[in-house]
PLY file of the C-alpha trace (Angstrom):
ply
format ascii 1.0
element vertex 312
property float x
property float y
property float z
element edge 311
property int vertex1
property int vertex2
end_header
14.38 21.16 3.73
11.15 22.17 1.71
8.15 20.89 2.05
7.01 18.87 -0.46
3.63 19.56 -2.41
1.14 18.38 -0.41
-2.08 15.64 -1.67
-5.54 15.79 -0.36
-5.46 14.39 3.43
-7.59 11.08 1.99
-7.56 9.61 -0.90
-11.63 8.01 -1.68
-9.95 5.59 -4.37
-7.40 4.20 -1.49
-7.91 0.22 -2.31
-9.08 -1.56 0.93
-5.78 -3.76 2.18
-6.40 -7.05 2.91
-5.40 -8.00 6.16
-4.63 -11.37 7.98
-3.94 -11.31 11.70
-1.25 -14.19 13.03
-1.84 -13.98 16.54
-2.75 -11.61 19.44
-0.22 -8.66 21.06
0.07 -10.34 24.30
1.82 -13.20 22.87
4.32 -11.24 21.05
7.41 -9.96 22.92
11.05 -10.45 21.88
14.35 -8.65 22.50
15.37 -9.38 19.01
14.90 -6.80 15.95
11.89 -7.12 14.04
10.25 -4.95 11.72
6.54 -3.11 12.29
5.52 -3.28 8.33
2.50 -1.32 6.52
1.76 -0.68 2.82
-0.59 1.04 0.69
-1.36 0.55 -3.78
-2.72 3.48 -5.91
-3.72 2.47 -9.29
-3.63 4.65 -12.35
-6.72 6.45 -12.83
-7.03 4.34 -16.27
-6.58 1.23 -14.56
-8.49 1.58 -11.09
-11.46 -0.89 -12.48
-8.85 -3.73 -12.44
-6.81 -2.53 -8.74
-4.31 -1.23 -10.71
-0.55 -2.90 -12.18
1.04 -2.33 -8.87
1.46 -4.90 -6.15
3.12 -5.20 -2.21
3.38 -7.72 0.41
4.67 -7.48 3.55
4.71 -10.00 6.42
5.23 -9.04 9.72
5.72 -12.87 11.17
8.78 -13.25 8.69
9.38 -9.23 8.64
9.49 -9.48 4.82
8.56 -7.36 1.95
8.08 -6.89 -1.75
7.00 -4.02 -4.53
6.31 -5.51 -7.90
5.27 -3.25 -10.75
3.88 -5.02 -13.64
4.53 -3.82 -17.03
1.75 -2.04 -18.86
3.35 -2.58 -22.41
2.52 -6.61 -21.64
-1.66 -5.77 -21.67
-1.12 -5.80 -25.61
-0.47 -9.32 -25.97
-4.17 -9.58 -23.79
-2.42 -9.83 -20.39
-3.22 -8.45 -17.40
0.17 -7.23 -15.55
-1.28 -6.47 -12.14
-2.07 -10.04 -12.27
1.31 -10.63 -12.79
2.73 -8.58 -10.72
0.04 -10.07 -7.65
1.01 -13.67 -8.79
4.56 -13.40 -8.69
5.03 -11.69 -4.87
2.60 -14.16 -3.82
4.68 -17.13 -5.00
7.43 -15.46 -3.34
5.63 -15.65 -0.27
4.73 -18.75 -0.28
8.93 -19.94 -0.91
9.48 -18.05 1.83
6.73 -19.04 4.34
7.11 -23.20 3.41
10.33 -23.75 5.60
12.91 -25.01 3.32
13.98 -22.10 1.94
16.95 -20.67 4.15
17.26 -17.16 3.20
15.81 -14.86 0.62
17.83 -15.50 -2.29
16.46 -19.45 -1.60
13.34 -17.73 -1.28
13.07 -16.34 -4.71
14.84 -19.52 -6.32
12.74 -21.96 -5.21
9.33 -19.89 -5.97
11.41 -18.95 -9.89
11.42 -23.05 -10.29
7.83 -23.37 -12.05
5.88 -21.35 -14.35
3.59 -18.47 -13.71
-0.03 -19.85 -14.17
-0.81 -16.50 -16.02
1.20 -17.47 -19.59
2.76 -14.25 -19.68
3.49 -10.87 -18.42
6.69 -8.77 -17.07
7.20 -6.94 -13.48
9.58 -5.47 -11.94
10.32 -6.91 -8.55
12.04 -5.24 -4.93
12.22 -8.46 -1.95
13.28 -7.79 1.41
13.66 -9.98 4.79
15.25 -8.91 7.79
17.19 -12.35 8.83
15.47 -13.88 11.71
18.02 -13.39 14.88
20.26 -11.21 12.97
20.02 -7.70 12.49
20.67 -8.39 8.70
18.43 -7.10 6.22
18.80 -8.49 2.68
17.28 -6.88 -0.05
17.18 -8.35 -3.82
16.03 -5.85 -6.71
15.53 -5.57 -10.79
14.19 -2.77 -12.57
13.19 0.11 -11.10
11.38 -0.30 -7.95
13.62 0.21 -5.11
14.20 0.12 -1.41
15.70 2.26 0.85
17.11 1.99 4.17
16.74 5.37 6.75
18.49 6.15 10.16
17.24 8.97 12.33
19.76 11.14 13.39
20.71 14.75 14.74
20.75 17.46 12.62
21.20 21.37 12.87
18.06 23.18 11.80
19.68 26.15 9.20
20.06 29.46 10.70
19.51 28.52 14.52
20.57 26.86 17.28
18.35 24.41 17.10
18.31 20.28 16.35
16.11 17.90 14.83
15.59 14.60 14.28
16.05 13.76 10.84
16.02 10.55 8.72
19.06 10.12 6.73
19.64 7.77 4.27
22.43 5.02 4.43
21.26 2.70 1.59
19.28 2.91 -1.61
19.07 0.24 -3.80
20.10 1.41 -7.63
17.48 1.22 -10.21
18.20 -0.97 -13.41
17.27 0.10 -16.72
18.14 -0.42 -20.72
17.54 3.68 -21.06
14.90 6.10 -19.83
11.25 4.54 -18.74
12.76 1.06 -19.81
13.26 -1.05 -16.64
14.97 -4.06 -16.84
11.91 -6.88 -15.73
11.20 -10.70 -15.35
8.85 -12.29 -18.14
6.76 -15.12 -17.75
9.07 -17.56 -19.83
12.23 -16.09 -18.49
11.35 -16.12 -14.73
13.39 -19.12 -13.36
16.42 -16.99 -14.52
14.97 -14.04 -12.26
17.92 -15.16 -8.84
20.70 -14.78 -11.27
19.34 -10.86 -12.86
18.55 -9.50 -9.26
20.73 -7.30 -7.71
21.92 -8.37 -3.93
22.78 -5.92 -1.52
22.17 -6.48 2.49
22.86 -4.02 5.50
22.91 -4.55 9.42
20.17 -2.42 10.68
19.63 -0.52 14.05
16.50 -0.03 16.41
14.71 2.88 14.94
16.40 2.19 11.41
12.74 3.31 8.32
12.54 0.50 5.51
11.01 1.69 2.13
10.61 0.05 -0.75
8.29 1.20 -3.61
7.82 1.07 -7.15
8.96 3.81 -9.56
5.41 5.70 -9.41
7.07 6.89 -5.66
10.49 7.37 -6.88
9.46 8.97 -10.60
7.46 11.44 -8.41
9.37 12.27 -5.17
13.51 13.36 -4.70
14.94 11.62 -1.93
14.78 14.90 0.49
10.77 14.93 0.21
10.60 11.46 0.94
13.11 12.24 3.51
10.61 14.96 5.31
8.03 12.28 4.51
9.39 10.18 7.20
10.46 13.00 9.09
6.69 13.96 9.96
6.43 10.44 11.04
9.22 9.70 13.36
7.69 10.31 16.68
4.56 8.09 15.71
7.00 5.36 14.68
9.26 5.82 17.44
6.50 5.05 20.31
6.65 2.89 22.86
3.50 1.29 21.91
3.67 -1.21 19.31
0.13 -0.52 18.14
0.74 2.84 17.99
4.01 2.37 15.87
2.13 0.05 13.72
-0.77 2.75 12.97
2.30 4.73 12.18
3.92 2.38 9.04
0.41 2.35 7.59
0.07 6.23 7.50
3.60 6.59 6.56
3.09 4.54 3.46
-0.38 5.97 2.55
1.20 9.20 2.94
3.72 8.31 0.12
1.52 7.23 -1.82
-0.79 10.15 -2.57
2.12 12.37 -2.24
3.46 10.61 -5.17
0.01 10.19 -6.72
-0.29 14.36 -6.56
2.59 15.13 -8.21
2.12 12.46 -10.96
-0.99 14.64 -12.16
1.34 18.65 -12.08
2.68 19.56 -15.31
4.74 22.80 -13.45
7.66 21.39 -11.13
10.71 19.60 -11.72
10.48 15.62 -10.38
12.86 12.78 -10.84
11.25 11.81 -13.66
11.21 14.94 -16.09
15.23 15.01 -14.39
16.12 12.05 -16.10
14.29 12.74 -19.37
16.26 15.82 -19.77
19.56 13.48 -19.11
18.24 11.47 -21.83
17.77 14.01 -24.18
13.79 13.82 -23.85
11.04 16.29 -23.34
9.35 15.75 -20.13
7.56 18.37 -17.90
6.37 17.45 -13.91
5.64 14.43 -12.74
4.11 11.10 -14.39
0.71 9.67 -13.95
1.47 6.00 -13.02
0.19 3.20 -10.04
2.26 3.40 -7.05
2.60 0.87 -4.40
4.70 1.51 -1.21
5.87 -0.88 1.80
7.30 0.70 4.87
8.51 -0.38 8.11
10.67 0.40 11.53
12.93 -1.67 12.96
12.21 -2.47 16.44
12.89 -4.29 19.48
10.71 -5.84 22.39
6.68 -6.29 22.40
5.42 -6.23 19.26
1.75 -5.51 17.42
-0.79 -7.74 16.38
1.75 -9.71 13.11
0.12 -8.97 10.00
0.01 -10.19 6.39
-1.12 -7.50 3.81
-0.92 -7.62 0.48
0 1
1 2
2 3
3 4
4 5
5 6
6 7
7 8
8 9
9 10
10 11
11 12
12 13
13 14
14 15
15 16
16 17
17 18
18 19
19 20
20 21
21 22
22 23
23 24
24 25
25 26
26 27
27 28
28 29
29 30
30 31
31 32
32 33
33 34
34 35
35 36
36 37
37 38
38 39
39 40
40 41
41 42
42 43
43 44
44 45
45 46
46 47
47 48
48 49
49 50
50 51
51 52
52 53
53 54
54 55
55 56
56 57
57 58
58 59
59 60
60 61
61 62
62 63
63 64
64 65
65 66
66 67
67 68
68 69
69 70
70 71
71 72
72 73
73 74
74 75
75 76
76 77
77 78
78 79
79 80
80 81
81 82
82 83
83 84
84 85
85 86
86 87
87 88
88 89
89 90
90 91
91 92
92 93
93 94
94 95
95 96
96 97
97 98
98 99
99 100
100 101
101 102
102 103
103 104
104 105
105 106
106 107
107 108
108 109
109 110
110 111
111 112
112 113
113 114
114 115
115 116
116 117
117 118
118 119
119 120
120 121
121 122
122 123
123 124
124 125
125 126
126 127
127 128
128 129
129 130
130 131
131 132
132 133
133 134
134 135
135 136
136 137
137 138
138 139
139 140
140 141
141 142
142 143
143 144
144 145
145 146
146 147
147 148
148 149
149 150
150 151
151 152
152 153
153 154
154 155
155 156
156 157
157 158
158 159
159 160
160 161
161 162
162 163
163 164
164 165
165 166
166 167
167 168
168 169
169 170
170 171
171 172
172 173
173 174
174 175
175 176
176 177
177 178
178 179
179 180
180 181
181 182
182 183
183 184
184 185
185 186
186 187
187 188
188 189
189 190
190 191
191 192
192 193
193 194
194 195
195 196
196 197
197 198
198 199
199 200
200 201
201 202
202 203
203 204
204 205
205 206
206 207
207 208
208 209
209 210
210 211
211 212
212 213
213 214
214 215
215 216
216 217
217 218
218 219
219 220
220 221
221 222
222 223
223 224
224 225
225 226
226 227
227 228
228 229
229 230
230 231
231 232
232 233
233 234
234 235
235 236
236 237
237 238
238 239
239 240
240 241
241 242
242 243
243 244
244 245
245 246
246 247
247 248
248 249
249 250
250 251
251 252
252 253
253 254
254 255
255 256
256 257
257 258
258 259
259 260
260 261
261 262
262 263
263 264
264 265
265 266
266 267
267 268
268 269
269 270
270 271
271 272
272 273
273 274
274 275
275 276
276 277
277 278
278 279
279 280
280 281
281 282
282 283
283 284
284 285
285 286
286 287
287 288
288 289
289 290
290 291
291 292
292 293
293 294
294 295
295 296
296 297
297 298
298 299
299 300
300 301
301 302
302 303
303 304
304 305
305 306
306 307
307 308
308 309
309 310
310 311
């Protein structure tokens, strides 16, 4: 597989990720699955003074996860949409994190039940939990941010005799839209109906299994094989016996992504998904498209784990 055009090695505008720590490593240790989680949020250049219209959470203690990607067309009513978008996976948090809620879809309903404080604004919205003593993971989407599930495998390396490890991909969730660049979303006044628009799709994961999930300035930007080699690069790092190490290796993973997907936003000469499905549409697109990006990813694990983290 090619590899993708490559970003700058740092990105200076790379928002500081706020961090809470549940508990030490040495307390940690459990033969079930759990997932190692780390994220990273670019905002649009336009939009950097305000963090951006991108949000994630993930929480390691409850190894869940969520994209939202509020709406820029919303700002003209006076809104702010990263607002939104913040508000909205934090209330899904907090469902999830209060104890009666039994699984995500409860999750989501019960946070859906009263308003927004904001009075208005539209996000998409990607959830997912990996079910505590199962190895199910349940994802819920609308629009088009997605999530994608990865399993390493062998694979022949063209024209010799060699093998590789290589992330291929058993489940993608499908993106939702009313045409091109029009995402189905959940407004302010409609957002109790939000558990019945979601789409519902769940998986039973493996040890080693990559979780991504991302809003649609990743998947605009990259194809599937460059997020694929993306991941690929990473493998080892994620793979290692160390917890610490593996978590070190979901953060630079998803930061990764993220300028990779910021880069080729900003060319005007290469073919992405997004100029694809403009010409599909009958549109005029060239290269990528400038836009926030936010981007959760994980491994699925098994024994000690990390220091458990909530980031957001």
């Amino acid at each position: 597989v090619d590899q993708p055009p490559q970003a700058p090695a740092s990105s200076s505008d790379q928002p500081q990720m706020l961090l809470a720590v549940y508990s030490a490593p040495a307390a940690l240790h459990s033969g079930r699955l759990h997932v190692v989680l780390g994220g990273s949020v670019l905002p649009h250049p336009a939009k950097a003074d305000k963090g951006g219209e991108d949000a994630f959470l993930f929480d390691d203690k409850r190894c869940l996860f969520g994209v939202a990607d509020g709406v820029g067309g919303s700002a003209k009513n006076g809104v702010d949409p990263g607002a939104f978008s913040r508000e909205m996976l934090e209330r899904c948090h907090q469902a999830a994190a209060c104890g009666v809620a039994d699984a995500l879809p409860d999750a989501l309903r019960l946070a859906s039940e009263c308003p927004l404080s904001g009075g208005g604004g539209s996000s998409t919205l990607v959830l997912g939990q990996l079910e505590e003593g199962t190895s199910t993971l349940r994802l819920l989407n609308l629009g088009d941010s997605g999530a994608m599930v990865l399993r390493p495998a062998m694979r022949e390396v063209s024209g010799t005799d060699a093998k590789q490890l290589w992330p291929r991909v058993v489940l993608r969730t499908q993106e939702q839209t009313h045409g091109w660049n029009w995402p189905y979303q959940t407004r302010a006044r409609t957002f109790d109906a939000v558990g019945k628009e979601v789409d519902e799709v769940s998986t039973a994961v493996r040890e080693g299994d990559i979780v991504l999930a991302a809003s649609d300035g990743v998947f605009d930007n990259l194809f599937e094989d460059a997020l694929q080699f993306l991941v690929a690069e990473r493998l080892d790092a994620l793979r290692d016996p160390d917890p610490l190490a593996a978590q070190a290796a979901a953060d630079a993973l998803a930061q990764n992504i993220a300028e990779q997907a910021k880069a080729i936003g900003g060319m005007r000469d290469l073919k992405t998904p997004f100029s694809e499905a403009a010409q599909e549409e009958g549109r005029s697109h060239k290269g990528g498209k400038v836009d926030d990006v936010a981007v959760v990813c994980g491994v699925v694990r098994s024994g000690a784990r990390p220091p458990l983290r909530l980031g957001h």
